[in-house]
N, C-alpha and C positions, 0 to 999 in steps of 0.2 A: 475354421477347420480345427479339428482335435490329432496332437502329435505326442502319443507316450502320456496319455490323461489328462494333456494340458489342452486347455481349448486356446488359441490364437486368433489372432485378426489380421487378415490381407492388407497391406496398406500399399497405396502408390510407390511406383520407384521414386528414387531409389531405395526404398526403407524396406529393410525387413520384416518378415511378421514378429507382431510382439505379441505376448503372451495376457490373455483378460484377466482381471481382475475382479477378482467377485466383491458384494458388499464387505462392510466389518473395518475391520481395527488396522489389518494390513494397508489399506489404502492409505489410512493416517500415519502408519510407518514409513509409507513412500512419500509424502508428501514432507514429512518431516526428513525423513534421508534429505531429500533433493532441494529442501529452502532453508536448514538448520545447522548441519553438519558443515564446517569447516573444511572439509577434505573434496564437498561438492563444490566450494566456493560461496558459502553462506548468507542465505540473505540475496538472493537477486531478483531481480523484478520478475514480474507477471508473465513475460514470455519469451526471458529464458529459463526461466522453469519449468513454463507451462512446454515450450521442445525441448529439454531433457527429458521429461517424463513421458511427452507423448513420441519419443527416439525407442523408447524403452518397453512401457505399458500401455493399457487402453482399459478404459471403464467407462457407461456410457454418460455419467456426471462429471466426467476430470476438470471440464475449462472453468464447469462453477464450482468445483469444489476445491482446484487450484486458486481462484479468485479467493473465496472465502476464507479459506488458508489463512493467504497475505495480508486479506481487511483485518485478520484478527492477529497477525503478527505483531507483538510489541515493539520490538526493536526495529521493524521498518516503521512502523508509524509514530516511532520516534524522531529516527534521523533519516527517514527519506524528504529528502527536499521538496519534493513536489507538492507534499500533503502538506506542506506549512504555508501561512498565509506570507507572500513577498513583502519586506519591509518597504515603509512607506520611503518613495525619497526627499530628500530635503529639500528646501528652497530658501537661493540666498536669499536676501536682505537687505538692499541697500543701506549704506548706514544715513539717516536724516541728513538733513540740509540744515538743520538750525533746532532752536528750542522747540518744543510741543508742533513742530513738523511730523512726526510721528506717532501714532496711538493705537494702542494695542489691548485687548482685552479677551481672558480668558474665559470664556461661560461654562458652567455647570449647571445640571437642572433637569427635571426637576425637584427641587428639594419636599420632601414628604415632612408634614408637621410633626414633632415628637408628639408623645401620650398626653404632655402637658399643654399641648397648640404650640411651641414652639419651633421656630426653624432655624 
């Protein structure tokens, strides 16, 4: 529905109508408001972003254009944990029983010959 030249969209209770969003630049102002700034709380994952924004606006690509966003955020795909691979965990070791009870060896490979056949 259009109120004062703004077009809106109905949404289930209890939520307000918010106001559409047309293509262009503005979208990537809100997206930036809402994942960037400091004062929104900077930097949060995928869906509390993605309901602030849909509390707020409506455009009919928000949930992939909010994803996209984020895939392309530096600073989360820094230090968001999730996207890092989990470090390996360790395993004790008993310490041997005696001399050459224990033998261990590191492999690398495969080694590629240098220009001159050598490896």
């Amino acid at each position: 529905f259009s109120e004062d030249g703004i077009l809106f969209r109905k949404q289930q209770l209890p939520l307000a109508p918010v106001p559409y969003v047309p293509a262009g630049q503005i979208r990537a102002d809100i997206l930036k408001i809402y994942h960037d700034t400091p004062a929104n709380g900077a930097h949060f994952g995928r869906d509390k972003t993605t309901r602030k924004i849909q509390e707020r606006y409506y455009w009919p690509t928000m949930i992939a254009d909010i994803r996209n966003n984020l895939n392309s955020c530096l600073p989360c795909a820094q230090n968001n944990y999730r996207r890092q691979k989990l470090p390996g965990k360790l395993k004790p070791i008993p310490p041997p029983e005696g001399i050459w009870k224990l033998l261990s060896m590191d492999f690398h490979g495969p080694i590629t010959p240098t220009s001159k056949k050598r490896k």
